[in-house]
PDB file of N, CA, C, O and CB in Angstrom:
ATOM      1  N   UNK A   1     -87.458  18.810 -90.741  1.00  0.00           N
ATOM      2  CA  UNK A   1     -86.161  18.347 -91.192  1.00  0.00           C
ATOM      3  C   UNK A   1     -85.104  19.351 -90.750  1.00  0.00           C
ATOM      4  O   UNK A   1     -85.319  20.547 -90.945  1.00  0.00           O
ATOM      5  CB  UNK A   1     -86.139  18.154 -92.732  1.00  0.00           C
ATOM      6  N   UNK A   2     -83.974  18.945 -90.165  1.00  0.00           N
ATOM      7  CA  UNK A   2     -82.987  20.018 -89.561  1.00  0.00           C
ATOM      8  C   UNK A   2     -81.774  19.171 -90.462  1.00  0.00           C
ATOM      9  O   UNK A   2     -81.700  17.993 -90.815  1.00  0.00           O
ATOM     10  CB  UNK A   2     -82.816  20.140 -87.485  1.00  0.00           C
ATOM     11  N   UNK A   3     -80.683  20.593 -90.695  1.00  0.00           N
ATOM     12  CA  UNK A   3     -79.444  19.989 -91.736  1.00  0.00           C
ATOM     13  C   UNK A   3     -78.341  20.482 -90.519  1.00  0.00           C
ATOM     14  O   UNK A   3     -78.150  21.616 -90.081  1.00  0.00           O
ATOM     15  CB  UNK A   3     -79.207  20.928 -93.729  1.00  0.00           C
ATOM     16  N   UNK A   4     -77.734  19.270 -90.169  1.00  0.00           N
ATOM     17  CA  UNK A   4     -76.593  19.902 -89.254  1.00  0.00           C
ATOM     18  C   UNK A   4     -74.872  19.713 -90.736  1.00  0.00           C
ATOM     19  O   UNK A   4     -74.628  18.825 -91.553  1.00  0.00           O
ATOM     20  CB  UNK A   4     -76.429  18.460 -87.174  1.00  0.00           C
ATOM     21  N   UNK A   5     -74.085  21.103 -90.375  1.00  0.00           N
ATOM     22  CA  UNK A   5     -73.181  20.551 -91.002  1.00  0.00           C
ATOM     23  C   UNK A   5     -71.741  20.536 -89.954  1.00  0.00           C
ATOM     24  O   UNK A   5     -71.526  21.482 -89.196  1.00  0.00           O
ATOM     25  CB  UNK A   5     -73.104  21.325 -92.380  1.00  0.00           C
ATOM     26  N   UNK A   6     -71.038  19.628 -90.013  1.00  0.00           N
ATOM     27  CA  UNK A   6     -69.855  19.381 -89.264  1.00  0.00           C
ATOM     28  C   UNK A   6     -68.467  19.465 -90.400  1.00  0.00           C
ATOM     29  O   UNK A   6     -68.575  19.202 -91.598  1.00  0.00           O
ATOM     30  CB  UNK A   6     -70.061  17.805 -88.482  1.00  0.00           C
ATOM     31  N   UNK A   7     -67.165  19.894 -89.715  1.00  0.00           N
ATOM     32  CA  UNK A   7     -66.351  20.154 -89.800  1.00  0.00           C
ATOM     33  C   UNK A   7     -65.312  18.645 -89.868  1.00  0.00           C
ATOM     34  O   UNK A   7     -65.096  18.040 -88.817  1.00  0.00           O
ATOM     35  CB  UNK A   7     -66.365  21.137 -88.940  1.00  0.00           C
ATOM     36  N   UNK A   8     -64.933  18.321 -90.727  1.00  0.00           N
ATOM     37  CA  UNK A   8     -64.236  16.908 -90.616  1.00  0.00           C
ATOM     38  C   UNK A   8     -62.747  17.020 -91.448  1.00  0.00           C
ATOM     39  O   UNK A   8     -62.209  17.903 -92.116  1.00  0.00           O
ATOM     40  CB  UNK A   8     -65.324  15.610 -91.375  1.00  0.00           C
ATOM     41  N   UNK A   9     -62.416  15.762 -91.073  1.00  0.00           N
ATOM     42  CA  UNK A   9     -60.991  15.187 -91.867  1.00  0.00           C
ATOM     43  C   UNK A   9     -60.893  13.901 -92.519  1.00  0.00           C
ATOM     44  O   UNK A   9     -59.912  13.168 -92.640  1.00  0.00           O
ATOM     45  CB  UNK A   9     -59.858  15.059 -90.931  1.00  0.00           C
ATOM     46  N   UNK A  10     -62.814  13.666 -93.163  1.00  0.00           N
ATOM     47  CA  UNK A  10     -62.715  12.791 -94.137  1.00  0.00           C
ATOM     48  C   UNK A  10     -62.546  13.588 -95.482  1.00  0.00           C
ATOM     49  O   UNK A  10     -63.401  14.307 -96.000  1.00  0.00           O
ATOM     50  CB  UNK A  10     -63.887  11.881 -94.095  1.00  0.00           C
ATOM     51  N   UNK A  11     -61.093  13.283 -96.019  1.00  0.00           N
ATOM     52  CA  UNK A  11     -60.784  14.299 -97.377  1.00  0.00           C
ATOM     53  C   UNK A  11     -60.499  13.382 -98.641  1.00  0.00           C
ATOM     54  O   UNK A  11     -59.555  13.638 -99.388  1.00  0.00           O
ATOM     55  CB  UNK A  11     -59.289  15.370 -97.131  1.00  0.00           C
ATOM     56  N   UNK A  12     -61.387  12.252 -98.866  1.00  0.00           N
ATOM     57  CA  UNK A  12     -60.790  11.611-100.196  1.00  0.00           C
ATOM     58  C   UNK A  12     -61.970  10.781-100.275  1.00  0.00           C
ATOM     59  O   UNK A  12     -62.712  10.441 -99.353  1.00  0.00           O
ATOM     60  CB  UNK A  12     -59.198  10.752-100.179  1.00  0.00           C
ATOM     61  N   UNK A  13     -62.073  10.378-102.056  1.00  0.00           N
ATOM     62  CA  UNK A  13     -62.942   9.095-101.885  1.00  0.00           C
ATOM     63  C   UNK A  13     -62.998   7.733-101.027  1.00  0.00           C
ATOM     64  O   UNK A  13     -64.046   7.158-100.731  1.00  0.00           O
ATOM     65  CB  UNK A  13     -62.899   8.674-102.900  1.00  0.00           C
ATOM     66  N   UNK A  14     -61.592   7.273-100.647  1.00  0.00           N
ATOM     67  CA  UNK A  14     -61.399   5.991 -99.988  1.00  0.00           C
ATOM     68  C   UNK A  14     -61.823   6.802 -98.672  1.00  0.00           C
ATOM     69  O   UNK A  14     -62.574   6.004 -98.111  1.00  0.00           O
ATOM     70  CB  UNK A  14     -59.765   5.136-100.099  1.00  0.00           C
ATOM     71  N   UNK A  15     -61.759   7.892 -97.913  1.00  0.00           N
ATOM     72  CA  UNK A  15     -62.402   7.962 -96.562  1.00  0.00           C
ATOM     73  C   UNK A  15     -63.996   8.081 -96.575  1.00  0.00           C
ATOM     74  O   UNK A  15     -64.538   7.594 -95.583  1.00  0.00           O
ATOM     75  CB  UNK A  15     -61.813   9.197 -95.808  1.00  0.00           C
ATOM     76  N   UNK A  16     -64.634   8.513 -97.309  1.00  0.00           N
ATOM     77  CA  UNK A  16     -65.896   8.499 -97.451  1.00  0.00           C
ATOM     78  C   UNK A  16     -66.199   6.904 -97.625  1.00  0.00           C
ATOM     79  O   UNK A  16     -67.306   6.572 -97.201  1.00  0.00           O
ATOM     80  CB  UNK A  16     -66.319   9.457 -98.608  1.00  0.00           C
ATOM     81  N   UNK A  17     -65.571   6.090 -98.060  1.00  0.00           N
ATOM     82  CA  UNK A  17     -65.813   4.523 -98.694  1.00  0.00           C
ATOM     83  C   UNK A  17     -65.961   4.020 -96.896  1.00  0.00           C
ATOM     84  O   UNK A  17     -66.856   3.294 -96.463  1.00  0.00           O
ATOM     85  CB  UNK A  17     -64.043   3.597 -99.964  1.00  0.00           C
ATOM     86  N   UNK A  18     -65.108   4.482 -96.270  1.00  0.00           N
ATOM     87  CA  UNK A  18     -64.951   4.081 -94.940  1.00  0.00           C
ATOM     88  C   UNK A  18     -65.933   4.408 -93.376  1.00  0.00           C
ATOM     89  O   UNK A  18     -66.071   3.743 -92.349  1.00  0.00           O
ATOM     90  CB  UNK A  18     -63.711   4.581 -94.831  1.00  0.00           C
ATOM     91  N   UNK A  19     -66.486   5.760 -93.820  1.00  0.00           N
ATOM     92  CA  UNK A  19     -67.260   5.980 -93.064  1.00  0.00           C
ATOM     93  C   UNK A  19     -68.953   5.663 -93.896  1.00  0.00           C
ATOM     94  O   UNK A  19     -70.005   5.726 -93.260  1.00  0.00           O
ATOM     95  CB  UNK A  19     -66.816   7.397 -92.545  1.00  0.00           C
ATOM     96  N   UNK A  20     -68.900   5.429 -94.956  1.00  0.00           N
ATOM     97  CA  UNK A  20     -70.652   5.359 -95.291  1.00  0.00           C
ATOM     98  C   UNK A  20     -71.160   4.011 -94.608  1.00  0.00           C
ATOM     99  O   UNK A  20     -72.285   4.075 -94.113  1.00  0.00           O
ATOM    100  CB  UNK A  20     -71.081   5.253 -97.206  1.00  0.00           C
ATOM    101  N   UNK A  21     -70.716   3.221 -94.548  1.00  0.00           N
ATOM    102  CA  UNK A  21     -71.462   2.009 -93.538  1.00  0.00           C
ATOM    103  C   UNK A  21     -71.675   2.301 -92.311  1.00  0.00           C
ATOM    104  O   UNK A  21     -72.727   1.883 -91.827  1.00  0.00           O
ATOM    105  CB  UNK A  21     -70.732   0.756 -93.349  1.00  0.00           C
ATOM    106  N   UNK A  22     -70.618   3.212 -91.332  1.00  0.00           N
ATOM    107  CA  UNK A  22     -70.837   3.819 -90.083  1.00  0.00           C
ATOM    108  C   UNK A  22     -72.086   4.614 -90.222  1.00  0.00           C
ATOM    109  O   UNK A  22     -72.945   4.468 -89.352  1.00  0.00           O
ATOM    110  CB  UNK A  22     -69.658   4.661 -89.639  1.00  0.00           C
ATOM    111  N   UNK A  23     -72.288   5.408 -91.173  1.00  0.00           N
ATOM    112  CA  UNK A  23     -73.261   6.953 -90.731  1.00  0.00           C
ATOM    113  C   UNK A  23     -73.925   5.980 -91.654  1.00  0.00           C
ATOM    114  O   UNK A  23     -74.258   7.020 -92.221  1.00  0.00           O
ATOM    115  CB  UNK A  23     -72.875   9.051 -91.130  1.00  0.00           C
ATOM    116  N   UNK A  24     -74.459   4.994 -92.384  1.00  0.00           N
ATOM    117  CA  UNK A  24     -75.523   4.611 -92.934  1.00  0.00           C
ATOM    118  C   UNK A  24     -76.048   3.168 -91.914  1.00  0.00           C
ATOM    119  O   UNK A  24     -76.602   2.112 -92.217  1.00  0.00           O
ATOM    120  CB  UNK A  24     -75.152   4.373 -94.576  1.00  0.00           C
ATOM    121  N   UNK A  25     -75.776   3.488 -91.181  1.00  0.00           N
ATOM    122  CA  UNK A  25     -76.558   2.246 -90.015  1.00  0.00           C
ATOM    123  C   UNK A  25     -76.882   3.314 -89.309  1.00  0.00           C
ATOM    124  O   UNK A  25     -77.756   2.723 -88.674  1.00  0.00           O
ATOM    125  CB  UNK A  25     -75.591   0.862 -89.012  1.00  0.00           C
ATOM    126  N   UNK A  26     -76.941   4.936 -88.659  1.00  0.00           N
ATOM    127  CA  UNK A  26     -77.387   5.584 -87.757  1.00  0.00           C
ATOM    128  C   UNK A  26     -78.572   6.053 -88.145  1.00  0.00           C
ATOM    129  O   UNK A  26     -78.734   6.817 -89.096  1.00  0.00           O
ATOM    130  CB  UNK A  26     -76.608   6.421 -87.360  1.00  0.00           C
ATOM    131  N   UNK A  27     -79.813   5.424 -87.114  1.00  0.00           N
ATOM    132  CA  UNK A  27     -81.290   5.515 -88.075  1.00  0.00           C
ATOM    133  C   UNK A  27     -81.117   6.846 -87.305  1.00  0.00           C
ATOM    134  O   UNK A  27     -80.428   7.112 -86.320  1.00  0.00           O
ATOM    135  CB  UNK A  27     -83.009   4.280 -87.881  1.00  0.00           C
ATOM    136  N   UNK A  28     -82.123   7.757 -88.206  1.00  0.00           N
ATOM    137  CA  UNK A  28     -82.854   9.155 -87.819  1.00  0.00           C
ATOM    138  C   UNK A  28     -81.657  10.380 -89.024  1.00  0.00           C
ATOM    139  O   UNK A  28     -81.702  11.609 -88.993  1.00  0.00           O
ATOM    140  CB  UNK A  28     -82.659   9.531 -85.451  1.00  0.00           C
ATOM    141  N   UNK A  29     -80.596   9.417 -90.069  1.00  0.00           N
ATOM    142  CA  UNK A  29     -80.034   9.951 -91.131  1.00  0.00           C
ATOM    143  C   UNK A  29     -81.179   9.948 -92.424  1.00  0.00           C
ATOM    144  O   UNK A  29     -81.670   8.981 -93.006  1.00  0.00           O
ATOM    145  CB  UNK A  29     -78.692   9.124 -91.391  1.00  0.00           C
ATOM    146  N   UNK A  30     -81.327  10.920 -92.563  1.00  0.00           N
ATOM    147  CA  UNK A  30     -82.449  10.923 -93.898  1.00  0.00           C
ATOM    148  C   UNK A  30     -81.189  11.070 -95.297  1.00  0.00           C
ATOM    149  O   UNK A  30     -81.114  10.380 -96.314  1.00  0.00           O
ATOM    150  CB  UNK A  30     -83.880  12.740 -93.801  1.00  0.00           C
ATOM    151  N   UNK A  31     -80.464  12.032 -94.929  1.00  0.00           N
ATOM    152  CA  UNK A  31     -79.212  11.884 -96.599  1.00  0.00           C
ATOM    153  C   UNK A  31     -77.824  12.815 -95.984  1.00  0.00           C
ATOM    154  O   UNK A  31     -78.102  13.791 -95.287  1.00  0.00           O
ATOM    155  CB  UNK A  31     -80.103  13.094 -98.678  1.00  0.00           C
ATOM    156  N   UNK A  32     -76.768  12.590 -96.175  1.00  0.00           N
ATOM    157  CA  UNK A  32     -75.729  12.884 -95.547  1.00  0.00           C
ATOM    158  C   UNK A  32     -74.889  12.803 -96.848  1.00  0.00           C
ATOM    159  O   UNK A  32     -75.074  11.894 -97.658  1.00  0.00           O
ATOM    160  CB  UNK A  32     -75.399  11.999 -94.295  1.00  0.00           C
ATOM    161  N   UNK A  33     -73.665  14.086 -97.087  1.00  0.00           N
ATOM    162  CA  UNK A  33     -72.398  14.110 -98.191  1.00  0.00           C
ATOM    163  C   UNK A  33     -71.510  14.471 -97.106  1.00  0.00           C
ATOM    164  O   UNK A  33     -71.592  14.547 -95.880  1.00  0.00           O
ATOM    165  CB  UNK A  33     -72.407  15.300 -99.659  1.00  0.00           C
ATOM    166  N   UNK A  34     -70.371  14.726 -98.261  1.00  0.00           N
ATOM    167  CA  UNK A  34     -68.904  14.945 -97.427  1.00  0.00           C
ATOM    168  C   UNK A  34     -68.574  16.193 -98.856  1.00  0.00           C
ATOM    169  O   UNK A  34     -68.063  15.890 -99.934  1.00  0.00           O
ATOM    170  CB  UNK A  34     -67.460  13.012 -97.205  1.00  0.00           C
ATOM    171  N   UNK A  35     -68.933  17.263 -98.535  1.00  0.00           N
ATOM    172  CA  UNK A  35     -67.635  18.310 -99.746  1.00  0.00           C
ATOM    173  C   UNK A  35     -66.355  17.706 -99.459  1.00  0.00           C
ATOM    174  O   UNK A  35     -66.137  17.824 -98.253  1.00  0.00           O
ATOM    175  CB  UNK A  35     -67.339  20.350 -99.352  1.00  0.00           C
ATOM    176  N   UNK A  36     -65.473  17.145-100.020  1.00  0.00           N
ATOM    177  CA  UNK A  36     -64.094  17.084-100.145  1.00  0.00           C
ATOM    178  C   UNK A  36     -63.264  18.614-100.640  1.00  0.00           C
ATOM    179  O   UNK A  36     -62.116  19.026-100.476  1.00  0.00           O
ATOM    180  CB  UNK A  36     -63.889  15.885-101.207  1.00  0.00           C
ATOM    181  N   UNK A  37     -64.342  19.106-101.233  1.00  0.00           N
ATOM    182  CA  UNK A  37     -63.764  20.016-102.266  1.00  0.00           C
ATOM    183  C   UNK A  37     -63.436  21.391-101.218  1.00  0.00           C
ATOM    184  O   UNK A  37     -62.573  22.268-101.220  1.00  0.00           O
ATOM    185  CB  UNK A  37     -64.995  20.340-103.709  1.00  0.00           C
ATOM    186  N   UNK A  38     -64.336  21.139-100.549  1.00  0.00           N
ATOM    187  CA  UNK A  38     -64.218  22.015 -99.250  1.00  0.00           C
ATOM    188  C   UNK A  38     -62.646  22.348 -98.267  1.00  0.00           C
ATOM    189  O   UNK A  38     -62.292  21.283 -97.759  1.00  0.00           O
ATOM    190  CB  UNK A  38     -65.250  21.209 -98.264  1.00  0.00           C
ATOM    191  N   UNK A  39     -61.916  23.221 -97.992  1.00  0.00           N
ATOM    192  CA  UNK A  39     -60.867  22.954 -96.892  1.00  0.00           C
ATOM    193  C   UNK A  39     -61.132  22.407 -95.801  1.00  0.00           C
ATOM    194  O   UNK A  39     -60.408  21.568 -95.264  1.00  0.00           O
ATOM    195  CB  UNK A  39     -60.309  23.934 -96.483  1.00  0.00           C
ATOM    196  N   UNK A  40     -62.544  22.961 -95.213  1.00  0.00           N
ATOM    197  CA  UNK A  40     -62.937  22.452 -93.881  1.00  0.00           C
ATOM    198  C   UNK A  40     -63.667  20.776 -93.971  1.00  0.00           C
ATOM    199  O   UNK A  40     -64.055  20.076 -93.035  1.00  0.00           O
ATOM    200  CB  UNK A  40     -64.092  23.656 -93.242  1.00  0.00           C
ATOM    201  N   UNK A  41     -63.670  20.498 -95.375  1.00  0.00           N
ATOM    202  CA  UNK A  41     -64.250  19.183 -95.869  1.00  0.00           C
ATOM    203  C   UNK A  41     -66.123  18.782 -94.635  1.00  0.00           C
ATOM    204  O   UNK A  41     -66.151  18.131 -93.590  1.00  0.00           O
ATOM    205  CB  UNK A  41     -62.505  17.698 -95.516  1.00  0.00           C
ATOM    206  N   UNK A  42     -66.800  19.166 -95.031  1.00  0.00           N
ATOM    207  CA  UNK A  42     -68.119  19.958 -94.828  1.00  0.00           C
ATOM    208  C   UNK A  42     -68.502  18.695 -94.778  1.00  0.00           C
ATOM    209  O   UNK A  42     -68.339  18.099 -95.842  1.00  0.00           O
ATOM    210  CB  UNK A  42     -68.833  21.097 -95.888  1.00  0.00           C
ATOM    211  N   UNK A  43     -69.207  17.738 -93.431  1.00  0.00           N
ATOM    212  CA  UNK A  43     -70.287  16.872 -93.685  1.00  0.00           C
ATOM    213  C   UNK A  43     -71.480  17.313 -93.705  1.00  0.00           C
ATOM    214  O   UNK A  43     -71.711  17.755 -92.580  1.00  0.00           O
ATOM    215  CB  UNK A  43     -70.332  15.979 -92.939  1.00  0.00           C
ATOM    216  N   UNK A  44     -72.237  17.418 -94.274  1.00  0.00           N
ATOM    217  CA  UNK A  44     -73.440  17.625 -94.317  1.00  0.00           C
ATOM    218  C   UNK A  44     -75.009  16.581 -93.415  1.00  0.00           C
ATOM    219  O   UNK A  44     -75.304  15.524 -93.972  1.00  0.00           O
ATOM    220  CB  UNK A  44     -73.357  17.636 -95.749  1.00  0.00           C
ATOM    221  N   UNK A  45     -75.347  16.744 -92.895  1.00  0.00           N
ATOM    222  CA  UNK A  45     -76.713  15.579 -92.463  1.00  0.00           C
ATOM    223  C   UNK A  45     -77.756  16.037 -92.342  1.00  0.00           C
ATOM    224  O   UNK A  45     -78.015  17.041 -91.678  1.00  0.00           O
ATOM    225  CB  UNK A  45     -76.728  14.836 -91.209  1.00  0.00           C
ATOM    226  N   UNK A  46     -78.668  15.245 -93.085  1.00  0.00           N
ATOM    227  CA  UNK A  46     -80.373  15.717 -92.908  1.00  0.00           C
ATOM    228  C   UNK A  46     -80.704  14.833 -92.075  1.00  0.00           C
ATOM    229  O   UNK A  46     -80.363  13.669 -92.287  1.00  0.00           O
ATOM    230  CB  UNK A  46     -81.483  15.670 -94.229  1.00  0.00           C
ATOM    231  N   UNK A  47     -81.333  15.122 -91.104  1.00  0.00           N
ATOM    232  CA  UNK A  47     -82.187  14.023 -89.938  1.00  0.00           C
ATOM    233  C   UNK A  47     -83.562  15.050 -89.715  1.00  0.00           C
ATOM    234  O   UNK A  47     -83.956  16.203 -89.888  1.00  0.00           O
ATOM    235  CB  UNK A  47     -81.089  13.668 -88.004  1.00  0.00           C
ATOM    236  N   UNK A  48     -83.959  13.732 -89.206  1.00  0.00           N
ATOM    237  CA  UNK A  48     -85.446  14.488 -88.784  1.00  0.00           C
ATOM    238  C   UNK A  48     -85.107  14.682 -87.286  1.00  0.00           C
ATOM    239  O   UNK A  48     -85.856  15.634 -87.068  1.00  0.00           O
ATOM    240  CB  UNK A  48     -87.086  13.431 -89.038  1.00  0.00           C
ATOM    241  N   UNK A  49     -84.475  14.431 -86.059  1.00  0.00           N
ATOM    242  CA  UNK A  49     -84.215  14.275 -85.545  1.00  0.00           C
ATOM    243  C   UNK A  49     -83.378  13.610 -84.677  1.00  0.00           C
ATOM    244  O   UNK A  49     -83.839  12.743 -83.934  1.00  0.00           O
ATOM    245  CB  UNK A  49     -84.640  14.426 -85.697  1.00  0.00           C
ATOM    246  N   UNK A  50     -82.027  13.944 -84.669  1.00  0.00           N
ATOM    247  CA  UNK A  50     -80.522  13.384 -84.336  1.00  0.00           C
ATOM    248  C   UNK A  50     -79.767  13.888 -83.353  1.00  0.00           C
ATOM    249  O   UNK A  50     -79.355  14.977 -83.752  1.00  0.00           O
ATOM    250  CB  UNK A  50     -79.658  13.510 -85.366  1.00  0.00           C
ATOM    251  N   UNK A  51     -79.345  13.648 -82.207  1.00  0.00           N
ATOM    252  CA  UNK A  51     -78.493  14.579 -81.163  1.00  0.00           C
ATOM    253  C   UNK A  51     -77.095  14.985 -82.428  1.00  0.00           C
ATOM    254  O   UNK A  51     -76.687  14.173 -83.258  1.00  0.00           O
ATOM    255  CB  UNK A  51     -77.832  13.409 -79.328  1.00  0.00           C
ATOM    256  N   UNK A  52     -76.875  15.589 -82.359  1.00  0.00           N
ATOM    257  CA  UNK A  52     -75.208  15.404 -83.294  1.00  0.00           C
ATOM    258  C   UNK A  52     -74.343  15.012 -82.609  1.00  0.00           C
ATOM    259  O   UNK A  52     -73.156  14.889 -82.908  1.00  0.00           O
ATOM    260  CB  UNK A  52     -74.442  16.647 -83.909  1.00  0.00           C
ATOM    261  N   UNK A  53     -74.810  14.803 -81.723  1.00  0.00           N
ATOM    262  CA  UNK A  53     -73.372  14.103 -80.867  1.00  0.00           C
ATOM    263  C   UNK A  53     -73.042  13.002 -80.981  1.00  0.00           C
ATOM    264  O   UNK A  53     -71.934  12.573 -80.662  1.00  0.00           O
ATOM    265  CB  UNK A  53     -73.329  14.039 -79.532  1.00  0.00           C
ATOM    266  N   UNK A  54     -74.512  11.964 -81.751  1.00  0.00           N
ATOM    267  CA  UNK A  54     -74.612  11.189 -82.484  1.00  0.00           C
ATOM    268  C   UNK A  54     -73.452  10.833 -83.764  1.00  0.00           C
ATOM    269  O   UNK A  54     -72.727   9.937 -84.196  1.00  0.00           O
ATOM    270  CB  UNK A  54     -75.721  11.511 -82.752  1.00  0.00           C
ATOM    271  N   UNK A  55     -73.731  11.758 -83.917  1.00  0.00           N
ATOM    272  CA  UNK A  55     -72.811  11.773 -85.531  1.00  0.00           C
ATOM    273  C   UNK A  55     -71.083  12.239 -85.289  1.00  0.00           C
ATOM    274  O   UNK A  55     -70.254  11.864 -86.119  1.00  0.00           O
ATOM    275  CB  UNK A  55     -73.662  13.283 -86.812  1.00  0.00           C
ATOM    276  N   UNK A  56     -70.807  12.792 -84.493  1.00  0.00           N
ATOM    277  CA  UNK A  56     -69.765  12.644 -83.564  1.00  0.00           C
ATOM    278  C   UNK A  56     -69.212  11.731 -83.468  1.00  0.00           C
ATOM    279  O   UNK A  56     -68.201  11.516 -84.137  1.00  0.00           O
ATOM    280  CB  UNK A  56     -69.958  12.812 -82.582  1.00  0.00           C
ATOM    281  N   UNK A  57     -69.761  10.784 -82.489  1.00  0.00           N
ATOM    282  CA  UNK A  57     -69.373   9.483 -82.171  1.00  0.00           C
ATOM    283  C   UNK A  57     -68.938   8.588 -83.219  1.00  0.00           C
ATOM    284  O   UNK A  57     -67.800   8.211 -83.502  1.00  0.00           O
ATOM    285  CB  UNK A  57     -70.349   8.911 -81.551  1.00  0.00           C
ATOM    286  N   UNK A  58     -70.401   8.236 -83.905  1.00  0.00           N
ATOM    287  CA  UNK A  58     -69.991   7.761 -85.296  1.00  0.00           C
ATOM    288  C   UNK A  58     -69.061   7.595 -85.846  1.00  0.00           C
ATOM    289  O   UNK A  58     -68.539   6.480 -85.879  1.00  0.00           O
ATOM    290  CB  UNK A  58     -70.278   8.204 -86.007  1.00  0.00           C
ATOM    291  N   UNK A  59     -68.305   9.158 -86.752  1.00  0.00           N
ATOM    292  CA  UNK A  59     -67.125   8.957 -86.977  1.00  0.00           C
ATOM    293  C   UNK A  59     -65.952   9.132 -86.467  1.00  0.00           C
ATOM    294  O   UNK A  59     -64.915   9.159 -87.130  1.00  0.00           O
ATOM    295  CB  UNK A  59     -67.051   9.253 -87.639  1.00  0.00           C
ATOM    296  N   UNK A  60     -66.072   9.337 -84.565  1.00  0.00           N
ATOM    297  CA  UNK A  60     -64.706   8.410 -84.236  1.00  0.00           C
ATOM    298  C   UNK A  60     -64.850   6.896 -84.201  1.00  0.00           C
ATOM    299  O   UNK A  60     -63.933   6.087 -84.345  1.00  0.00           O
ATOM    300  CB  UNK A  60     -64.123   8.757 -82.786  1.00  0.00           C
ATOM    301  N   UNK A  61     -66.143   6.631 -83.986  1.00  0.00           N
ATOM    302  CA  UNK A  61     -65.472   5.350 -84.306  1.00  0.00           C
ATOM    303  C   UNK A  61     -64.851   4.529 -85.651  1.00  0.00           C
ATOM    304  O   UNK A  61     -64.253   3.455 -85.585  1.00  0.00           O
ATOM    305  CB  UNK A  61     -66.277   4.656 -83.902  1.00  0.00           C
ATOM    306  N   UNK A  62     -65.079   5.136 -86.635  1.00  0.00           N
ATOM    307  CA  UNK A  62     -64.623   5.030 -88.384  1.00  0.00           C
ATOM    308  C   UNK A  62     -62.998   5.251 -87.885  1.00  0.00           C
ATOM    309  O   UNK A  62     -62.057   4.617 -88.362  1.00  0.00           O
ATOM    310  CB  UNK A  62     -65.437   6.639 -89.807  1.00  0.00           C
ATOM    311  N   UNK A  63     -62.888   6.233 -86.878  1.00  0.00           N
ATOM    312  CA  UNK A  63     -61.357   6.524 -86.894  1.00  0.00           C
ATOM    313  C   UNK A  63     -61.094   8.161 -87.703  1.00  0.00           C
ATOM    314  O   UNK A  63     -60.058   8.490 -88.281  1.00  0.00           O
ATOM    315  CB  UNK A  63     -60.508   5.085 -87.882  1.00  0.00           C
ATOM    316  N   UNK A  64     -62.500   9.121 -87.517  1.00  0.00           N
ATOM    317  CA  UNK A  64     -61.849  10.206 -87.984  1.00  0.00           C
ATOM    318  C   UNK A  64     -62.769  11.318 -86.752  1.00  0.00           C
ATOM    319  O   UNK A  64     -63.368  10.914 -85.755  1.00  0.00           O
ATOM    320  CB  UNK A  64     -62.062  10.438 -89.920  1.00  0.00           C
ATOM    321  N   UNK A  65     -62.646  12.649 -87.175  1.00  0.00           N
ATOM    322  CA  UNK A  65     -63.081  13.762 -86.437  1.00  0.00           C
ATOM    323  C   UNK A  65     -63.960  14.548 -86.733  1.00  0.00           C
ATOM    324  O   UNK A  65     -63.866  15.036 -87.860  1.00  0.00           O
ATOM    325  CB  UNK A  65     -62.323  14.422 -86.229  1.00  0.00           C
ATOM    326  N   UNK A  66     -64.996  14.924 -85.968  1.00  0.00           N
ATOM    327  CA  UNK A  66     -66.513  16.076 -86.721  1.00  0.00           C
ATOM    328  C   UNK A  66     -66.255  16.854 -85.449  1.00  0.00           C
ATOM    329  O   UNK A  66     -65.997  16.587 -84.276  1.00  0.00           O
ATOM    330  CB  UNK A  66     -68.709  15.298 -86.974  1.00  0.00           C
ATOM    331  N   UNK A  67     -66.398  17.712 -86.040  1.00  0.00           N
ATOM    332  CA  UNK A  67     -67.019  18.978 -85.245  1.00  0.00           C
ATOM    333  C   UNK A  67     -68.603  20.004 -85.786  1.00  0.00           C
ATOM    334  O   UNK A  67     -68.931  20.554 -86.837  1.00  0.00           O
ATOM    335  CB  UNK A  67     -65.642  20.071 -85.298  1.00  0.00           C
ATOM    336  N   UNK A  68     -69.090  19.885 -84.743  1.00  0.00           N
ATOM    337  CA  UNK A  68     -70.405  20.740 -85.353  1.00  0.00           C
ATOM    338  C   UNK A  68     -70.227  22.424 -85.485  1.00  0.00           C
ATOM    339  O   UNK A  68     -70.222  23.151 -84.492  1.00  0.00           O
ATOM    340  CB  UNK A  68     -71.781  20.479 -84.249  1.00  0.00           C
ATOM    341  N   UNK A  69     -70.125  22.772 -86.457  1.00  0.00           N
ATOM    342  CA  UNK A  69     -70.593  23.898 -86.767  1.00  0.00           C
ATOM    343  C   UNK A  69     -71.675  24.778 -86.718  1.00  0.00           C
ATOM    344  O   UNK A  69     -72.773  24.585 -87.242  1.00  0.00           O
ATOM    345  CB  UNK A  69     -70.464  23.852 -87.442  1.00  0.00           C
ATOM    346  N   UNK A  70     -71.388  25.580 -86.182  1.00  0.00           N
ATOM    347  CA  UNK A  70     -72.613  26.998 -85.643  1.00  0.00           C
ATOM    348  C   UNK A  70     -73.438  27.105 -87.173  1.00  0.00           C
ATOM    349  O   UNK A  70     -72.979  27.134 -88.315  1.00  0.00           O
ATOM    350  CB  UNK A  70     -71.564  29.097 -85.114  1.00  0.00           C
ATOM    351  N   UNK A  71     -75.113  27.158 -86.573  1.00  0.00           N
ATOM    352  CA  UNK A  71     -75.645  27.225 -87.663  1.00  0.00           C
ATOM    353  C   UNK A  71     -75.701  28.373 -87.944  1.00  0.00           C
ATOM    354  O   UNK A  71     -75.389  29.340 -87.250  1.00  0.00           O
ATOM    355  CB  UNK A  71     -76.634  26.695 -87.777  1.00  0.00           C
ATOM    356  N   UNK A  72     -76.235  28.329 -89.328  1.00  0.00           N
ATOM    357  CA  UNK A  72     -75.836  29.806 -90.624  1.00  0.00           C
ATOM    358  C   UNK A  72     -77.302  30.674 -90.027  1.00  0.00           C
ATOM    359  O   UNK A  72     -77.609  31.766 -90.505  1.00  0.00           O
ATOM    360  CB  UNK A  72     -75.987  29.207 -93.147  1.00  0.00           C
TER     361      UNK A  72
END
């Protein structure tokens, strides 16, 4: 299991409402959040195996922005 976390500008409940049908149709997502509470608003994703570029894409197409973050 690998946890990638990305850097986004989904910052509210109604944007999370908007992207969970996007990132919940991308098979190889095992469980994925959004910290809001966060400044950098932190997606989180567990996959067993996922390019993240995957998850990238994803939410431009929702209409927002990820960036992957260097792992810890």
């Amino acid at each position: 299991m690998e946890t990638l976390k990305f850097k986004t500008n989904v910052n509210c409940g109604g944007c999370i409402a908007t992207v969970t049908p996007h990132l919940n149709q991308v098979k190889g997502i095992v469980k994925w959040s959004v910290d809001t509470s966060n400044p950098m608003k932190i997606l989180t994703v567990e996959t067993s195996e996922l390019d993240p570029d995957v998850i990238v894409e994803t939410l431009k197409s929702a209409g927002y922005k990820a960036d992957l973050m260097a792992s810890e």
